[in-house]
Legacy VTK file of the C-alpha trace (Angstrom):
# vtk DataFile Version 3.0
C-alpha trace
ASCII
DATASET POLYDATA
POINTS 256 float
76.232 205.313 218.665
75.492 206.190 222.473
75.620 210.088 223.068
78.506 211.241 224.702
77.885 214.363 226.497
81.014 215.063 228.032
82.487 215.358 224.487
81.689 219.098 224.140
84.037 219.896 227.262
87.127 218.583 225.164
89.795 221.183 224.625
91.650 219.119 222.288
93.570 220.941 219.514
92.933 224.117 220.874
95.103 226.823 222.638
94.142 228.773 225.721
96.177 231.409 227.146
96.114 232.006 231.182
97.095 235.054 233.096
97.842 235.480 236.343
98.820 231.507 236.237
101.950 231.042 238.486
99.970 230.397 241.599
96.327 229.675 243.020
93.262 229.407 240.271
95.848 230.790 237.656
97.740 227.765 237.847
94.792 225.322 238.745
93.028 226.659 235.724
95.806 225.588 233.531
95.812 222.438 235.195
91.921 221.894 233.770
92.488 222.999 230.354
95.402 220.947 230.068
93.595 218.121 231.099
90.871 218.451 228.392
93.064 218.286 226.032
93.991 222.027 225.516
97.969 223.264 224.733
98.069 225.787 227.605
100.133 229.499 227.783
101.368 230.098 231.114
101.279 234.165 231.700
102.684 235.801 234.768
105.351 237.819 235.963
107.026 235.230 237.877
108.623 232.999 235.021
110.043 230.371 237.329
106.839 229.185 238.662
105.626 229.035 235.486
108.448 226.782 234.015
107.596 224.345 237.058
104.301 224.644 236.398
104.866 223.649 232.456
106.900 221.032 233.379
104.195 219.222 234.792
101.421 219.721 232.185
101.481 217.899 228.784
101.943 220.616 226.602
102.424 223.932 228.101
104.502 227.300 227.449
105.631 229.847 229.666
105.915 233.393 228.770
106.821 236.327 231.278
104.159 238.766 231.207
102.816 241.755 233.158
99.680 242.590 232.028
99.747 245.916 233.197
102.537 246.531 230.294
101.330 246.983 226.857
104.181 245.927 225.224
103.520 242.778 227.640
100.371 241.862 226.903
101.459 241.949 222.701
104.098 240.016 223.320
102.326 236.927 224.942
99.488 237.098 222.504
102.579 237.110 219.134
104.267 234.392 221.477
101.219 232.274 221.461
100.765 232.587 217.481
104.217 231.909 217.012
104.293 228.893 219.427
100.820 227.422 218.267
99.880 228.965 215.473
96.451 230.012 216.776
94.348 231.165 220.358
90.904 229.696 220.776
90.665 230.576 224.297
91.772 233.426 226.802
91.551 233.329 230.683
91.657 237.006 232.033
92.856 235.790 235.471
95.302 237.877 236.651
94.523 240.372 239.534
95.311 242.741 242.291
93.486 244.523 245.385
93.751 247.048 247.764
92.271 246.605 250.964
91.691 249.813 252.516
89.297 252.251 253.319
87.447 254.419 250.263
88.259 257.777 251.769
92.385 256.474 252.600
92.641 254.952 248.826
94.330 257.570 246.812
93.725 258.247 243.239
96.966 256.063 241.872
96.225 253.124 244.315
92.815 252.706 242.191
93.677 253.578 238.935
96.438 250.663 239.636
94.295 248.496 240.200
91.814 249.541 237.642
94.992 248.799 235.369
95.619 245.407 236.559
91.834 244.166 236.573
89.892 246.079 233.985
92.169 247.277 231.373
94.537 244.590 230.839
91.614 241.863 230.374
90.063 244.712 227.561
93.335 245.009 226.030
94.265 241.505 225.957
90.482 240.165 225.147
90.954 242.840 221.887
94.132 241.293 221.167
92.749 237.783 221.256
89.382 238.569 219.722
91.340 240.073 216.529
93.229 236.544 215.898
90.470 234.158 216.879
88.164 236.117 214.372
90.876 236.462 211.574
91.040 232.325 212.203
87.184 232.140 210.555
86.273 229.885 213.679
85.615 232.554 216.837
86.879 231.439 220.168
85.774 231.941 223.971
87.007 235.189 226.247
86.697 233.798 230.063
86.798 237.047 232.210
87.737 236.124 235.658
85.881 238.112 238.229
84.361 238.059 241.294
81.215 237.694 243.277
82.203 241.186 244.543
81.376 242.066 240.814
77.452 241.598 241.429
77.896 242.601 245.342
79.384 244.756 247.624
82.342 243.981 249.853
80.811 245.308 252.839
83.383 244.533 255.712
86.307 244.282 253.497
86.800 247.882 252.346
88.196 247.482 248.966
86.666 250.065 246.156
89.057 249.908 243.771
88.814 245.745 243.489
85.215 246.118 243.301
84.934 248.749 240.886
87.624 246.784 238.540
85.387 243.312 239.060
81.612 245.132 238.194
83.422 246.662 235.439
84.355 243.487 234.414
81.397 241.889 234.863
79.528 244.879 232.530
82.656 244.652 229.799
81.924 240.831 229.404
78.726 241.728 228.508
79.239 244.463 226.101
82.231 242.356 224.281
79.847 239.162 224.090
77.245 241.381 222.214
79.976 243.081 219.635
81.407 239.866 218.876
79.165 237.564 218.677
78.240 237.547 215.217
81.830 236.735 214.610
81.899 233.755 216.525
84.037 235.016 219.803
82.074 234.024 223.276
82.977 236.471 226.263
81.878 235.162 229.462
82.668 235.497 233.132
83.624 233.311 235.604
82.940 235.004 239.046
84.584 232.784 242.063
83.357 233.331 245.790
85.677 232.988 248.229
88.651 231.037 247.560
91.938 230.161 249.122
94.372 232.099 246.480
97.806 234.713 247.526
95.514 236.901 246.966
92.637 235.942 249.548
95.388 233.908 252.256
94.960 236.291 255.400
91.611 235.480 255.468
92.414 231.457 255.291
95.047 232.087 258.146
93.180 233.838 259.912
90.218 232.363 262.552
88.241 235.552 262.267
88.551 235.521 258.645
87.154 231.969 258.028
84.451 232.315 260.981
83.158 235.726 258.264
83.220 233.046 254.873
81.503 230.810 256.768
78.300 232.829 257.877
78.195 234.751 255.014
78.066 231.675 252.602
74.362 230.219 252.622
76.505 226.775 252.424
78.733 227.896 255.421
81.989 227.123 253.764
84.650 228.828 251.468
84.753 227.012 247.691
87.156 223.755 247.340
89.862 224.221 245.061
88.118 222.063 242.376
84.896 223.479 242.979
85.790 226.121 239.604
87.107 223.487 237.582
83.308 222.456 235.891
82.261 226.185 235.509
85.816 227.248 233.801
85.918 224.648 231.464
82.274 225.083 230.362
82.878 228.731 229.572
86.021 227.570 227.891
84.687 224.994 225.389
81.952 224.014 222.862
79.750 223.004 225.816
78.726 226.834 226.055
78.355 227.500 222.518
75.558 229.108 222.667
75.978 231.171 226.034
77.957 234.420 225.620
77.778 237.539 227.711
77.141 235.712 230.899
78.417 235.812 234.752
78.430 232.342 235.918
79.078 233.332 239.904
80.264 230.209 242.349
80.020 231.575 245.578
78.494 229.135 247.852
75.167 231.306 247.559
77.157 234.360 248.965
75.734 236.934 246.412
71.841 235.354 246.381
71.025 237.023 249.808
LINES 1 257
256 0 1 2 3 4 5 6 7 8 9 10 11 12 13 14 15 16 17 18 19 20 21 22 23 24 25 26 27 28 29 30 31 32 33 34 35 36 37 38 39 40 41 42 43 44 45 46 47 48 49 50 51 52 53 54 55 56 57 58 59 60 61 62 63 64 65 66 67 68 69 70 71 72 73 74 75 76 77 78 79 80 81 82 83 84 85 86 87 88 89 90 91 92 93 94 95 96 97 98 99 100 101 102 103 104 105 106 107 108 109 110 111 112 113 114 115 116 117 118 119 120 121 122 123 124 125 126 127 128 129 130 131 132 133 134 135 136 137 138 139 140 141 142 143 144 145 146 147 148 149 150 151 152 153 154 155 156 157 158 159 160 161 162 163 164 165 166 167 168 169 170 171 172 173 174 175 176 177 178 179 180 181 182 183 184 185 186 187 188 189 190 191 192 193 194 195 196 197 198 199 200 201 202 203 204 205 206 207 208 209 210 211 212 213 214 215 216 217 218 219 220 221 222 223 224 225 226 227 228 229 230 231 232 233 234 235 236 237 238 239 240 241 242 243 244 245 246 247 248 249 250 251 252 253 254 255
């Protein structure tokens, strides 16, 4: 038989849970993994959009969640196993910022966002690692998080966002080494810049994109499929044996 190579990248008969997936690379990432095959759990806070989103995708559920809650975050993971049955893959999307100078941010505003972008992906990547391992065949953590996880943000004076995304980027790597003997990947995904609600003014603003584009060595902001290879290789059998790793697509942003 001829080798098929693209077979690894198949998500059939397995479960992924998204956060943060009622808009922007939340919901295209839901998109992907429903495409290879994957039965997909929609998490946000803004069940509506994630009800239209479903309704598009072959086999999706959507489940109110804001992972800043506790009682939140066990909720979506007992939905999941009640739904499915299983979890082979989490996507710790969801995430905040707070643009504003270090010395103006106050000691809530970061410890908010700390919440939002460092705690909640711990809490639920614990929640998810205890099922996939109690399955007997692992599973793959994808931590979304930046290429302001490996840089600074210079111009853009967010600490908080940067702290929570380097944090991130060091947590993936201290998860992939605890569980890796039990078969669980972590990994990180870390996007450049991208057109998201989060990252719009700069989009809508001339200024904004004139900054993306020198910065980037390729002197353009990422496409909106330009995340779709690198997600679903974290995601699936095609990475088996990568764990730990920060897989940045930035346009060359954070190499200079």
């Amino acid at each position: 038989m001829p080798l098929d190579p693209l077979a690894a990248f198949r998500l059939d008969g397995r479960v992924a849970v998204v956060t943060g997936a009622s808009s922007g690379l939340g919901a295209r990432f839901a998109q992907v993994l429903d495409g290879a095959g994957a039965s997909v759990v929609l998490a946000a806070r803004r069940l509506d959009r994630l009800e239209s989103l479903a309704a598009g995708l072959r086999d999706a559920h959507a489940v109110r969640c804001d992972v800043a809650d506790p009682a939140d975050r066990s909720a979506l993971i007992d939905a999941t196993i009640e739904r499915y049955g299983r979890i082979d893959v989490l996507v710790n999307n969801a995430g905040t910022t707070n643009v504003v100078p270090a010395l103006e941010e106050t000691d809530d505003d970061f410890a908010e966002v700390l919440a939002v972008n460092l705690t909640a992906p711990f809490a639920l990547a614990r929640l998810a690692a205890t099922r996939m391992i109690a399955q007997g065949e692992g599973g793959a953590v994808v931590n979304v998080a930046s290429m302001l996880g490996v840089v600074a943000s210079g111009r853009i004076p967010q600490a908080s966002y940067t702290a929570s995304k380097g944090g991130l980027v060091h947590l993936t790597r201290e998860l992939a080494a605890q569980w890796a003997r039990d078969g669980v990947r972590v990994n990180a995904l870390g996007p450049g810049w991208f057109a998201s609600e989060m990252t719009g003014g700069m989009f809508e603003d001339d200024q904004g994109l004139a900054f993306i584009r020198r910065g980037a060595p390729m002197g353009r902001p990422g496409e909106e499929h330009e995340l779709d290879g690198a997600l679903l290789f974290l995601a699936s059998a095609a990475s088996s044996y990568v764990t730990g790793q920060t897989l940045v697509v930035d346009g060359g942003w954070s190499s200079i």
